[in-house]
GUKE-109105 format. One record per residue (C-alpha): residue number from 1; x, y, z. Coordinates in nm, 3 decimals. Each point is the difference from the previous one (the first is absolute). Last residue first. Example, Ala and Ser with C-alpha at 12.3 -4.5 7.8 and 13.67 -1.06 7.14 Angstrom:
// GUKE-109105
LOKOL num      px      py      pz
LOKOL   2   1.367  -0.106   0.714
LOKOL   1  -0.137  -0.344   0.066
***
This chain:
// GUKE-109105
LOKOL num      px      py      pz
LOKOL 407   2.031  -2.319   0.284
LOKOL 406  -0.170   0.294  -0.065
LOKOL 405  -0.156   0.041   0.321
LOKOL 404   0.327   0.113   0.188
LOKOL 403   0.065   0.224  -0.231
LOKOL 402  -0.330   0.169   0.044
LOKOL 401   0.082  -0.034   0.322
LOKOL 400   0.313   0.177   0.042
LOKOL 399  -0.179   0.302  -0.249
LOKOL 398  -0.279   0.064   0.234
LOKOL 397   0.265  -0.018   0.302
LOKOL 396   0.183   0.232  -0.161
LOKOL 395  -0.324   0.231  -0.023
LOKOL 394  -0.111  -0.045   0.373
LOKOL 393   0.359   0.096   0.087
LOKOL 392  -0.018   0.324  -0.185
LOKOL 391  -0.357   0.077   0.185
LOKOL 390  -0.386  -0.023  -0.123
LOKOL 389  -0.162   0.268   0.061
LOKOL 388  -0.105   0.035  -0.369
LOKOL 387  -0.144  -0.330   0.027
LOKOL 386   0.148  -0.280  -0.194
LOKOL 385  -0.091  -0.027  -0.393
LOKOL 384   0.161  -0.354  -0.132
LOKOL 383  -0.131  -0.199  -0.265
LOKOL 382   0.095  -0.370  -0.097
LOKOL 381  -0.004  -0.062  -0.404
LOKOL 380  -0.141  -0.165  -0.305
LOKOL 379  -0.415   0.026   0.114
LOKOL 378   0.036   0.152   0.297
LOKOL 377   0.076  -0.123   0.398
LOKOL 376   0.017   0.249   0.229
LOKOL 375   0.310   0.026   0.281
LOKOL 374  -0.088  -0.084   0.376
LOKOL 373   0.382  -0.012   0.200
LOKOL 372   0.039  -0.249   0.269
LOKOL 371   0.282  -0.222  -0.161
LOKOL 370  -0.297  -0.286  -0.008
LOKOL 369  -0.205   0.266  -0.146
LOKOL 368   0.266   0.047  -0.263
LOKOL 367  -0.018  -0.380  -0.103
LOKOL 366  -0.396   0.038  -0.009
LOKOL 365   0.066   0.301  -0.259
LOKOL 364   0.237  -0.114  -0.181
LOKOL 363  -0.250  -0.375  -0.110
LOKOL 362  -0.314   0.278  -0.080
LOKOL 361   0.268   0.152  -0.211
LOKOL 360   0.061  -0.373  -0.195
LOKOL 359   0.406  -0.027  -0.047
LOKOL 358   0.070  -0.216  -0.268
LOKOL 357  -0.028   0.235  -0.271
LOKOL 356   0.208   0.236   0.161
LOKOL 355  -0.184   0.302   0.216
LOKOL 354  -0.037   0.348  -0.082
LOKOL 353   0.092   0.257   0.336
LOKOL 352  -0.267   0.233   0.024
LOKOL 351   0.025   0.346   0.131
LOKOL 350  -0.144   0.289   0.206
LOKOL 349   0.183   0.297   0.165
LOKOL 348   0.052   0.179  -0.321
LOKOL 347   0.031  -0.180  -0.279
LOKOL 346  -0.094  -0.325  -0.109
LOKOL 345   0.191  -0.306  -0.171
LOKOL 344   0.273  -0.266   0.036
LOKOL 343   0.064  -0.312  -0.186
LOKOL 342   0.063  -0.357  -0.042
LOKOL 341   0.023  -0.035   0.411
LOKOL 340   0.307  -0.242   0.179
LOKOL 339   0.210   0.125  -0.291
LOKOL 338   0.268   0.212   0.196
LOKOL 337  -0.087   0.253  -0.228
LOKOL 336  -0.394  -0.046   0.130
LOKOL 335   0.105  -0.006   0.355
LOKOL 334   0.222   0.297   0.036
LOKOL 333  -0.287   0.199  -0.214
LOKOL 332  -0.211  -0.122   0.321
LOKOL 331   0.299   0.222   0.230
LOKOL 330   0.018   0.251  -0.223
LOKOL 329  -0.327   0.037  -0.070
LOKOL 328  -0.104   0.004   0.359
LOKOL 327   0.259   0.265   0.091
LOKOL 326  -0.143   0.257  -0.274
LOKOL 325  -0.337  -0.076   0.150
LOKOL 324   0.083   0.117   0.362
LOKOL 323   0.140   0.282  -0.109
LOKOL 322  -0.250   0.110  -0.238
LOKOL 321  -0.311  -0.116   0.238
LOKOL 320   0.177   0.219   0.282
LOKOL 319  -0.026   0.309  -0.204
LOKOL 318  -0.382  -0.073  -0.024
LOKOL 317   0.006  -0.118   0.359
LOKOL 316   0.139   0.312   0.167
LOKOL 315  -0.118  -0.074   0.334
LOKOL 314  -0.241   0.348  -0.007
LOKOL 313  -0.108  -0.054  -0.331
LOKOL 312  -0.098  -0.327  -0.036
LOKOL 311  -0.160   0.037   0.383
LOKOL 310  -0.182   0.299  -0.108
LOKOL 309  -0.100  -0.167  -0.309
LOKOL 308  -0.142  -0.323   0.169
LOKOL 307  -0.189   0.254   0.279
LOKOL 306  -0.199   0.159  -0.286
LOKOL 305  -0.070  -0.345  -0.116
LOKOL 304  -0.133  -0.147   0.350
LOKOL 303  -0.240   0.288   0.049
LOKOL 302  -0.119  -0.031  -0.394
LOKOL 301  -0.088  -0.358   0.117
LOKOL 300  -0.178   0.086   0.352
LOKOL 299  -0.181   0.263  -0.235
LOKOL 298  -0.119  -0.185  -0.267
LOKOL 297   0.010   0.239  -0.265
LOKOL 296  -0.167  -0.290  -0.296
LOKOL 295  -0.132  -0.290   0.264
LOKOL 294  -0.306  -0.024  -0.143
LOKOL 293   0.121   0.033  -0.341
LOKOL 292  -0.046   0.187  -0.289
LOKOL 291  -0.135   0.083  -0.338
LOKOL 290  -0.293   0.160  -0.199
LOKOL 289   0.229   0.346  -0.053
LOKOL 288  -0.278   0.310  -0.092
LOKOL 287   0.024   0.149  -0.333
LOKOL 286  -0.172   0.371   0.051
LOKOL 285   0.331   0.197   0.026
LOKOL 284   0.118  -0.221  -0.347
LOKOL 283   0.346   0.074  -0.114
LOKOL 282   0.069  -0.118   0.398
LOKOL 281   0.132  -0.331  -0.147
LOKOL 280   0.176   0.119  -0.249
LOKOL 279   0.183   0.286   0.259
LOKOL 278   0.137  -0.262   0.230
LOKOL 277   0.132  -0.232  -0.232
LOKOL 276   0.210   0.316  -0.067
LOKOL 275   0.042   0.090   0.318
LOKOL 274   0.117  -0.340   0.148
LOKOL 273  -0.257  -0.247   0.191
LOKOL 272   0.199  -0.175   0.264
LOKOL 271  -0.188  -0.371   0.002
LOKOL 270  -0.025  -0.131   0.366
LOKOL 269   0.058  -0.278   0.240
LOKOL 268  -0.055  -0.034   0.390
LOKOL 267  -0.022  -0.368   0.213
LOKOL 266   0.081   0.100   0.351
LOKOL 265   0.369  -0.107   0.126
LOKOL 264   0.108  -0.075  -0.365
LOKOL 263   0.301   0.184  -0.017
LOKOL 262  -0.248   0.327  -0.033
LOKOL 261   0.055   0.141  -0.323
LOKOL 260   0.247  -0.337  -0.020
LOKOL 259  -0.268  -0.202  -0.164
LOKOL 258  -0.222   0.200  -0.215
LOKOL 257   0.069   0.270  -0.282
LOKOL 256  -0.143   0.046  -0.360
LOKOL 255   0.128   0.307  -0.143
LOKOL 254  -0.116   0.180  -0.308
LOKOL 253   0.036   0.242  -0.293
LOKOL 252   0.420  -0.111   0.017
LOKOL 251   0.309   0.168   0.017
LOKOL 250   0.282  -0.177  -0.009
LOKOL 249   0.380   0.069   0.145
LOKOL 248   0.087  -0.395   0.090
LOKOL 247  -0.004   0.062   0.346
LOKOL 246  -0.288   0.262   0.011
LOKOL 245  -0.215  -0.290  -0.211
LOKOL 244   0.120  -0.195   0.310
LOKOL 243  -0.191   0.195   0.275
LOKOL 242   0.128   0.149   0.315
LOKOL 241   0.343  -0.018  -0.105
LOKOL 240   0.244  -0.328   0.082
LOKOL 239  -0.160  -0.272  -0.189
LOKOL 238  -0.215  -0.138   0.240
LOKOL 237  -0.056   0.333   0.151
LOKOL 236  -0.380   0.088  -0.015
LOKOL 235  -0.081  -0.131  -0.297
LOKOL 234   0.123  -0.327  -0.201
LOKOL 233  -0.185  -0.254   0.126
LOKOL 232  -0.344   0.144  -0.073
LOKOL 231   0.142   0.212  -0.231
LOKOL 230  -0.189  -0.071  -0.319
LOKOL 229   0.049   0.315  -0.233
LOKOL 228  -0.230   0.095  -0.200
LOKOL 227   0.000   0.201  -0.327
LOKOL 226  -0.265   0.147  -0.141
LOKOL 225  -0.035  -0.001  -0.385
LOKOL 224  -0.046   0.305  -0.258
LOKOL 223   0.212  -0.154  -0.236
LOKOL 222   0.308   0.212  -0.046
LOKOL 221   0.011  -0.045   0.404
LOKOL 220  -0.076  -0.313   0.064
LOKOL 219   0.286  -0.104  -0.247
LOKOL 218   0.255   0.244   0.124
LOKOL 217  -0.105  -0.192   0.381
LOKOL 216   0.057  -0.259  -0.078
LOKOL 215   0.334   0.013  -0.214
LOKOL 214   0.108   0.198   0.338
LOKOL 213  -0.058  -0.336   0.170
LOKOL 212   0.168  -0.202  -0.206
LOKOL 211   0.292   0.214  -0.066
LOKOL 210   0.260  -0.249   0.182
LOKOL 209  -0.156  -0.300   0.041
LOKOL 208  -0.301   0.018   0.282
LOKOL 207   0.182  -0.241   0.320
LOKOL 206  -0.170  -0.309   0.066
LOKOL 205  -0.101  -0.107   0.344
LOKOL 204  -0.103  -0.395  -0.109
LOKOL 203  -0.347   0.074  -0.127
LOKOL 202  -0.101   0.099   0.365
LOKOL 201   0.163   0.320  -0.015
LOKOL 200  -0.002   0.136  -0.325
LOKOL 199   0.227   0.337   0.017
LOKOL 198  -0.125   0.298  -0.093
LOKOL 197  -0.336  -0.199  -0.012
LOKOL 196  -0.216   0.062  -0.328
LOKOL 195  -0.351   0.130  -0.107
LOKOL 194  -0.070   0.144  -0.312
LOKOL 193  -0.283   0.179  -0.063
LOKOL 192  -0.316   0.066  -0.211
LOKOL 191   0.134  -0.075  -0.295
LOKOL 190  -0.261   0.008  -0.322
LOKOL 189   0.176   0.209  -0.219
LOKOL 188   0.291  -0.164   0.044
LOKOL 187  -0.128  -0.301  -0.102
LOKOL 186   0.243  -0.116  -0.318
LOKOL 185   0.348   0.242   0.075
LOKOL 184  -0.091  -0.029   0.358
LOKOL 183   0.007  -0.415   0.005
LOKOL 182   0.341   0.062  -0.192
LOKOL 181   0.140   0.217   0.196
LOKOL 180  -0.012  -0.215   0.293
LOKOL 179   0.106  -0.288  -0.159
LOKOL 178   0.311   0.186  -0.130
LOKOL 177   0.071   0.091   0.368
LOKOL 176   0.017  -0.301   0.139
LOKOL 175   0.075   0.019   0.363
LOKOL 174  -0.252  -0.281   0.070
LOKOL 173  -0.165  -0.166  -0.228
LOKOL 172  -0.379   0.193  -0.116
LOKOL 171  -0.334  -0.080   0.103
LOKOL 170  -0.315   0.184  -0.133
LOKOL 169  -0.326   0.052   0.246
LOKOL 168  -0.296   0.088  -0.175
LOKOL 167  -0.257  -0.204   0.138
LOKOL 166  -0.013  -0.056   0.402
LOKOL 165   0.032  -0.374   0.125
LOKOL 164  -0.273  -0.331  -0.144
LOKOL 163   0.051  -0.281   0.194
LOKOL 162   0.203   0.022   0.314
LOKOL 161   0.190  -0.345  -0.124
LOKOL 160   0.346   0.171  -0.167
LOKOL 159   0.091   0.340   0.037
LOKOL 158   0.284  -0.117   0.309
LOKOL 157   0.114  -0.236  -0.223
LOKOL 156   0.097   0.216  -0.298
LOKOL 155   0.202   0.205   0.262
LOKOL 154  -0.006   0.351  -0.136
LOKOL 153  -0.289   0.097   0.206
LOKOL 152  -0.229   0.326  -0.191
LOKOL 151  -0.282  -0.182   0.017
LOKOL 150   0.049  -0.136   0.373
LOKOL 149   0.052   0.340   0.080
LOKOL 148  -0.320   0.113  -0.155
LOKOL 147  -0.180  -0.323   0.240
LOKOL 146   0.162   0.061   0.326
LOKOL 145   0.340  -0.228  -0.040
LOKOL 144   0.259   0.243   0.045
LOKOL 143   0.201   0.147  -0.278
LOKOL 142   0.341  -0.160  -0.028
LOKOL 141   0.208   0.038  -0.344
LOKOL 140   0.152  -0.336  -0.118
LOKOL 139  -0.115   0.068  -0.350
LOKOL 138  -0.135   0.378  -0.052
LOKOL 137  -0.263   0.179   0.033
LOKOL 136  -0.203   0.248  -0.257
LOKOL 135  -0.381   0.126   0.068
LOKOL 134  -0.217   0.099  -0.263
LOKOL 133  -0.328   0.136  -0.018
LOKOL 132   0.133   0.348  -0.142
LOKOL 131  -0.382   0.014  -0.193
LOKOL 130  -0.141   0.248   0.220
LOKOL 129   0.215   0.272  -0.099
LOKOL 128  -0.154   0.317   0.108
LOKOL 127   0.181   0.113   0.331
LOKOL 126  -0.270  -0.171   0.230
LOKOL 125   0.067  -0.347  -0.174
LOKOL 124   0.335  -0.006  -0.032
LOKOL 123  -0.009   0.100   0.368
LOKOL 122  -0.233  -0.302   0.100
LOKOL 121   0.265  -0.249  -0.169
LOKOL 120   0.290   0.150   0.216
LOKOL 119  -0.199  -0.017   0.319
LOKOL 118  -0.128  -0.349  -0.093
LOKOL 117   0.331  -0.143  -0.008
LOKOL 116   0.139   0.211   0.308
LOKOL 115  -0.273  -0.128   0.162
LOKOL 114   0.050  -0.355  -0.075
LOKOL 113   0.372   0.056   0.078
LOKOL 112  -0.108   0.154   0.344
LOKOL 111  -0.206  -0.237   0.107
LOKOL 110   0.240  -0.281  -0.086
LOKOL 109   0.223   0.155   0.183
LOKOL 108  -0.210  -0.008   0.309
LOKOL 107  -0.180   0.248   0.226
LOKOL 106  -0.157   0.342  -0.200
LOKOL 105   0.130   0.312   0.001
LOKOL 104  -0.023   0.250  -0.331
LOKOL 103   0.249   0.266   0.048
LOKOL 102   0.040   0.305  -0.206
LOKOL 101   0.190   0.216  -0.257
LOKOL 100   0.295   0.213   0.041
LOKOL  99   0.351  -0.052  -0.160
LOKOL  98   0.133  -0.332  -0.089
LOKOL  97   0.203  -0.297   0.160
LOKOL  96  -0.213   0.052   0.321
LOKOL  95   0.171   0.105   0.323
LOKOL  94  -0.257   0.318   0.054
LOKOL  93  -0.264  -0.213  -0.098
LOKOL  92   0.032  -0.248   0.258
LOKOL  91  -0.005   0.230   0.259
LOKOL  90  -0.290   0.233  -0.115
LOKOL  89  -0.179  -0.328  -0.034
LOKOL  88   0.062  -0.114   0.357
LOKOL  87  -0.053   0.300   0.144
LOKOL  86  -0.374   0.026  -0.176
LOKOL  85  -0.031  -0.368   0.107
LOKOL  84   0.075   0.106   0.368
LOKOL  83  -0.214   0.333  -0.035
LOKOL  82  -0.340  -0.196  -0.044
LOKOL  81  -0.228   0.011  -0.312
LOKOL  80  -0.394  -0.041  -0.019
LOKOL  79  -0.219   0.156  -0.277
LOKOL  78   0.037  -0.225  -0.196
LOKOL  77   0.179  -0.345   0.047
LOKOL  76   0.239   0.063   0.280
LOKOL  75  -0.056  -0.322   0.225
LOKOL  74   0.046   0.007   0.391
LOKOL  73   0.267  -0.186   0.170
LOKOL  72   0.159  -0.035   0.341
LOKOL  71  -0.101   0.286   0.163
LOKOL  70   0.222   0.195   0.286
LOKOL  69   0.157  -0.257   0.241
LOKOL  68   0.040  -0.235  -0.360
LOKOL  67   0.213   0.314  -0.154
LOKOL  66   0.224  -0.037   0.301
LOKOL  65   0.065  -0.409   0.003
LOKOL  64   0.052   0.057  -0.355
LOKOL  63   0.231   0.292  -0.003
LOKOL  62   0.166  -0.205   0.379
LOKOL  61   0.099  -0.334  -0.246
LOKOL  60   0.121   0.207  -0.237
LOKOL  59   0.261   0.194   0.171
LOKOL  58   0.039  -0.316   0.249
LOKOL  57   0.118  -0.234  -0.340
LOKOL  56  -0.074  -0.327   0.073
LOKOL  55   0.058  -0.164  -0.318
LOKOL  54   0.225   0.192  -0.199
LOKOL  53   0.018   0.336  -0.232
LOKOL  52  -0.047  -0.122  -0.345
LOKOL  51  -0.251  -0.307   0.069
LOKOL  50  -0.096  -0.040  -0.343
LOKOL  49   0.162  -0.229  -0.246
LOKOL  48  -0.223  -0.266   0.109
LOKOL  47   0.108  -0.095   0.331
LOKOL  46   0.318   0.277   0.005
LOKOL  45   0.181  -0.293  -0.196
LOKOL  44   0.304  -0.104   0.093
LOKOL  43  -0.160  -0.030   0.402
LOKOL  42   0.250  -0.148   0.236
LOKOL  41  -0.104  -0.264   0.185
LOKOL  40  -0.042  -0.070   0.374
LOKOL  39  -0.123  -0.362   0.132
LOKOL  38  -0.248  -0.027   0.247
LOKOL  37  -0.210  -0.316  -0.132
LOKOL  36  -0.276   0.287  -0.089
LOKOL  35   0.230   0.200  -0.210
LOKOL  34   0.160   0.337   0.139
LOKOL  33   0.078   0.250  -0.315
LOKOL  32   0.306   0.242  -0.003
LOKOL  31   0.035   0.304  -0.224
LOKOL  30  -0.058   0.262   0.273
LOKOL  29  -0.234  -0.246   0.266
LOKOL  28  -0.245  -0.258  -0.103
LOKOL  27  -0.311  -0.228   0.157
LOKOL  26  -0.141  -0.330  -0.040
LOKOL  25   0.087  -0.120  -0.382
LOKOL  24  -0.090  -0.371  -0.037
LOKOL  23   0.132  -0.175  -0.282
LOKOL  22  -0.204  -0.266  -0.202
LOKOL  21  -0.061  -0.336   0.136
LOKOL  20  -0.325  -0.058   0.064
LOKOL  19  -0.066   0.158  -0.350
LOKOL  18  -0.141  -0.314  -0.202
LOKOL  17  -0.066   0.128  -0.338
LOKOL  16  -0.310  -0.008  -0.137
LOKOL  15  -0.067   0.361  -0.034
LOKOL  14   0.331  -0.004  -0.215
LOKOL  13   0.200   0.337   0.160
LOKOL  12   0.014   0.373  -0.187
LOKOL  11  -0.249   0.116   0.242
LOKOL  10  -0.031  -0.263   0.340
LOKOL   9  -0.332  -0.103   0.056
LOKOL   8  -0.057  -0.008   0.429
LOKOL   7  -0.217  -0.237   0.126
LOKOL   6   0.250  -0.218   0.111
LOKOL   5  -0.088  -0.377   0.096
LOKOL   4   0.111  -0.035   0.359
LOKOL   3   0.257   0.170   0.248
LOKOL   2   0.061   0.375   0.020
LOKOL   1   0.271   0.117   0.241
***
């Protein structure tokens, strides 16, 4: 137990904050947390939307303890590779929403959205078009908060105080099509990409409306734009297939993955490079690629994802997600018509229940801890994304407390 002045600065916290008193998290087991004070609570939230398989998980827990009795890391900037990452990447491409391609690794989301960002702005540039500078987002999508990501955020307040972010990044609403069409219809000579969440996590787990996506991905298309999709929540099972632009029948240029590639027991992300991405960026055999990370094919981490998708596929998680997440939403849908919520949303196995005026999230989600359950607390709503392990009980008692904290 720590005593004194922390040293420790919280992300997403105010540095001046007094955190003596925030939760303590000592150890976990299936969907189940232990706090310091003993207690056992139920985690809604797979910590941040990532801990797909469980905590604890011996399949993983022996890949990592196995790879570490061998080597634990070595980088694979040229001319070294290592036939974990190579597994790894044959792995992840064979479950990718589109045919062929490659795997760039590096170790956070935001990693992987800034080089996703740059990938897609380096191929306009090696397949003749230098001037596709632009990069589209949209409100209330969620892009990490490395410096591209931070220019493509479409929270107005996260953009705000970093001084000067990356040029050319336009902003659309959310799910509006029109918009979309109309930032093409005056630059669409000069987009680069457009980058968008199946389904926006962060920004309140908002469905795409029906023929968003595919609106997307016409545009990209007829304009010579890449289109990439953010599935650092969504991949790897959230929404019941391996990747969510597979759920909603999409093929995108390319993939930005973190989180659940390895339920977050070594840090791992990516950016699946499709063929035709691919191909523009190898128009040039001389043009070398002037990016990566110390950390990009660590081994220990490409260990830990290899032994994520066995365990996905062996326990039947991506059919269990569908189950699982049909009898959430009808027991939070419950809720809403009953009015204790305003509204229901998300798909898959991840929703948000949107709170009354008078109910403030960060107010829900001390009431459910009381009831033993962790939910997150967004900007209108409470969100809920349990671990894929999680069991039928587990999810009624998500729902009991959620009613429970409405009141």
């Amino acid at each position: 137990m720590l005593s004194g002045m922390s040293h420790l600065l919280h992300p997403f916290t105010i540095p001046a904050k007094d955190t003596s008193d925030f939760v303590r998290i000592v150890s976990g087991k299936g969907a189940v947390l232990t706090l310091s004070d003993g207690r056992q609570v139920l985690d809604g939230m797979a910590s941040l939307w990532y801990c797909n398989v469980g905590y604890g998980h011996p399949k993983v827990n022996e890949a990592i303890i196995g790879q570490l009795g061998s080597i634990h890391a070595h980088h694979i900037f040229d001319p070294f590779t290592n036939d974990i990452a190579e597994a790894a990447a044959a792995a992840i491409v064979e479950r990718a929403p589109m045919p062929g391609g490659k795997v760039f690794f590096g170790q956070s989301g935001s990693e992987a959205v800034d080089t996703a960002l740059k990938l897609a702005r380096a191929a306009q540039v090696q397949a003749g078009h230098p001037e596709k500078t632009i990069v589209i987002s949209r409100s209330n999508g969620y892009h990490g908060t490395n410096y591209g990501g931070t220019s493509a955020q479409g929270f107005d307040a996260y953009r705000e105080g970093w001084g000067g972010l990356v040029p050319d990044h336009v902003h659309v609403p959310g799910n509006d099509i029109e918009a979309l069409a109309t930032v093409f219809a005056e630059h669409g000579a000069r987009v680069a990409a457009v980058i968008a969440e199946p389904l926006q996590g962060a920004g309140g787990v908002i469905p795409p409306a029906p023929g968003y996506l595919e609106a997307i991905r016409r545009l990209c298309s007829e304009h010579g734009a890449l289109y990439i999709s953010d599935e650092v929540i969504c991949g790897f099972g959230r929404l019941g297939q391996w990747f969510g632009a597979k759920h909603y029948g999409i093929e995108p240029d390319l993939v930005t993955f973190a989180k659940a590639v390895t339920s977050g027991y070594v840090p791992l992300s990516g950016v699946i490079v499709g063929e035709r991405a691919l191909g523009m960026l190898e128009n040039n055999p001389e043009w070398k690629l002037n990016h990566g990370f110390t950390y990009s094919g660590h081994q220990t981490a490409c260990a830990a994802a290899l032994a994520c998708i066995e365990v996905t596929e062996e326990e039947g998680l991506l059919q269990r997600a569908t189950v699982l997440g049909a009898r959430l939403r009808e027991g939070l849908q419950t809720l809403a018509d009953d009015g204790l919520y305003a509204e229901l949303r998300g798909d898959g196995f991840v929703y948000a229940l949107v709170t009354h005026d008078d109910q403030a999230p960060i107010d829900v989600r001390w009431r459910a801890l009381d009831q033993g359950v962790i939910v997150r607390p967004m900007a209108d709503s409470i969100g809920f994304c349990p671990p894929l392990v999680s069991t039928e009980a587990q999810v009624d008692q998500l729902v009991d407390a959620a009613a429970a904290a409405a009141r």
